[in-house]
N, C-alpha and C positions, 0 to 999 in steps of 0.2 A: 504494500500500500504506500510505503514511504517513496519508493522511486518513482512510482506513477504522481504523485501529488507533486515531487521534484522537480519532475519533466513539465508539466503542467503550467507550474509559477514563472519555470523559466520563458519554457514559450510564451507566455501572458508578460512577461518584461520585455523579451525583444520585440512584442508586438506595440507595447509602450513606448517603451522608445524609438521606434519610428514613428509615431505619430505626433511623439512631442516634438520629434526637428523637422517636420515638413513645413510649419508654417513661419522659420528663418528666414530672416532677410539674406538675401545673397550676398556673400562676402567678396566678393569680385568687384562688387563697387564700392568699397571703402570708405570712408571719414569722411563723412559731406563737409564738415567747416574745413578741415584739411586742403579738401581738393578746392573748395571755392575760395580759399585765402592763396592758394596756390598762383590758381589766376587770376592773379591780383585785385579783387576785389575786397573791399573795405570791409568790416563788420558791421552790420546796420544799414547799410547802403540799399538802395531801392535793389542794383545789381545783384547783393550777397543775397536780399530776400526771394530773386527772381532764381539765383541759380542753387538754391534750397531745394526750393520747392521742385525744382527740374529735378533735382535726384529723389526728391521722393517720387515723382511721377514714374521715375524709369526704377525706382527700387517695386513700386507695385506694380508695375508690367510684369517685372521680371516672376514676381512671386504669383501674380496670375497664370503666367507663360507655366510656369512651374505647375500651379494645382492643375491647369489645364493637362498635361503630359501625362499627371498621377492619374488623372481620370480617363483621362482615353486608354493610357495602358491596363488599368482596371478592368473598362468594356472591352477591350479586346481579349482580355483571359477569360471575363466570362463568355465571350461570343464563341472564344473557340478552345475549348478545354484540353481538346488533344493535341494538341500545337504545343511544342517545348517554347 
């Protein structure tokens, strides 16, 4: 009983934790004040507010882009079950 209960929790953890990191931001786009002090824009400036807000825009594309991919790959395992 004890190894089946063992087997059990583990798979219920790695099933947890995939689920807790699907909805991270993409680290490929890095430090937004970073990158918008980078190019030379001022802190507070109408520009520093304008090119914020641009990496949020393309940081939630990305994470769209993303759940989009999980889900179609999902339908596609259930459309076709014998398909490695």
């Amino acid at each position: 009983m004890l190894p089946r209960t063992l087997l059990a929790l583990t798979f219920t953890a790695f099933a947890l934790a995939g689920c807790a990191s699907r909805n991270d931001a993409p680290t490929d786009l890095g430090d937004d004040d970073a990158f918008c002090k980078q190019n030379g824009v001022a802190v507070g400036s109408s520009e520093y507010v304008a090119c914020r807000r641009d990496r949020d825009v393309q940081r939630s594309n990305a994470i769209t882009r993303a759940n989009r991919a999980q889900r179609n790959l999902g339908e596609y395992m259930m459309q076709n079950p014998s398909r490695p």
